[in-house]
C-alpha distance (Angstrom), angle and dihedral (degrees) to the residues before:
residue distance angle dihedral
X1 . . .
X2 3.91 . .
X3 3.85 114.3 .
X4 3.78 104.2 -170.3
X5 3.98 126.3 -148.7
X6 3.89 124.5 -171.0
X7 4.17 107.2 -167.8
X8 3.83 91.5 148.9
X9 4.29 85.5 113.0
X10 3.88 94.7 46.5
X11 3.85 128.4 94.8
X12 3.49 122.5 -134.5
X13 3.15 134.8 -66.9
X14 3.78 85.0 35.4
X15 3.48 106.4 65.4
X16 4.09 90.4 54.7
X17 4.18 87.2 45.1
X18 4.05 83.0 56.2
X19 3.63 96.9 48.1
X20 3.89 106.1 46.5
X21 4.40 81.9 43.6
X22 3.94 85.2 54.5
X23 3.99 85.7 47.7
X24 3.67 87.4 51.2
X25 3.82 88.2 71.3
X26 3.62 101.6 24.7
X27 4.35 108.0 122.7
X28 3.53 134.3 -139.7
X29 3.91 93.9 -97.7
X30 4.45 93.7 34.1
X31 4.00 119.2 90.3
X32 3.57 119.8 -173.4
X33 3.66 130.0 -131.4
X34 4.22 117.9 -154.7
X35 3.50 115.1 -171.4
X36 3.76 99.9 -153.5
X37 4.20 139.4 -176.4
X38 3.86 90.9 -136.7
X39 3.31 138.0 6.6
X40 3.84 117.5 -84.6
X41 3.90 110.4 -139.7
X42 3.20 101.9 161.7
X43 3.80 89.7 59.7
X44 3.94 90.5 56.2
X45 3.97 92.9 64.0
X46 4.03 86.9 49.5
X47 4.02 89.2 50.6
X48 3.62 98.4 47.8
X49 3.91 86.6 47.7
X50 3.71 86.4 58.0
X51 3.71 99.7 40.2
X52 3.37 109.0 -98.8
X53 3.70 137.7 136.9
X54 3.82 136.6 -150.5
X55 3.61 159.6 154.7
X56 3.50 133.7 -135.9
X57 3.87 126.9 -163.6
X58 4.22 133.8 174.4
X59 3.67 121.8 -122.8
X60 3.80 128.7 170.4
X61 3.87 93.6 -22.7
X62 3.79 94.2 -53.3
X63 4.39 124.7 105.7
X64 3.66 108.0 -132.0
X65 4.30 112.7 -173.1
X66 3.40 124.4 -176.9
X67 3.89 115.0 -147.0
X68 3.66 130.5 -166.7
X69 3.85 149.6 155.0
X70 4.00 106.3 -74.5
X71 3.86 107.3 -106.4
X72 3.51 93.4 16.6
X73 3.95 101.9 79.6
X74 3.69 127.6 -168.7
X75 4.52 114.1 -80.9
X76 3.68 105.7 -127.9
X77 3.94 115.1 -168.3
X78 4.06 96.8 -116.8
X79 4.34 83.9 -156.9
C-alpha cells in the first residue's frame, strides 16, 4: 500500500529526519511516496545502504520519489 509524505514546507535537515522515520515503519508490501521541493541526494546513498530501492521523477516544479523495500517493488493497478 501507498504511505504518502508531503516535506515540500520543511527545511532541511527535517525533511530527511521525516523520511528515514517513515522508513522505520515502512513493511515488506508498503512503498512510500515523498513529494519533495528538491531532490534529496544525500538521502539516496543512506537508502541504498539500507536496502532500499527507488525512483524519482519531476512534475510541475515539485520532486516526487517513490521508496520501497529492495525486491519487493511497489503494486501498481495495470487497469
Amino acid at each position: 500500500m501507498e504511505r504518502k509524505l508531503d516535506v515540500r514546507e520543511l527545511e532541511p535537515p527535517v525533511p530527511l529526519e521525516r523520511i528515514l522515520d517513515m522508513l522505520d515503519t515502512l513493511s515488506k508490501e508498503d512503498w512510500l511516496c515523498v513529494r519533495h521541493n528538491r531532490e534529496p541526494f544525500p538521502l539516496y546513498s543512506l537508502l541504498k545502504q539500507m536496502d532500499f530501492s527507488w525512483d524519482s521523477r519531476w512534475s510541475n516544479g515539485e520532486c516526487f520519489i517513490r521508496i520501497w523495500h529492495t525486491g519487493h517493488p511497489p503494486v501498481t493497478d495495470s487497469g
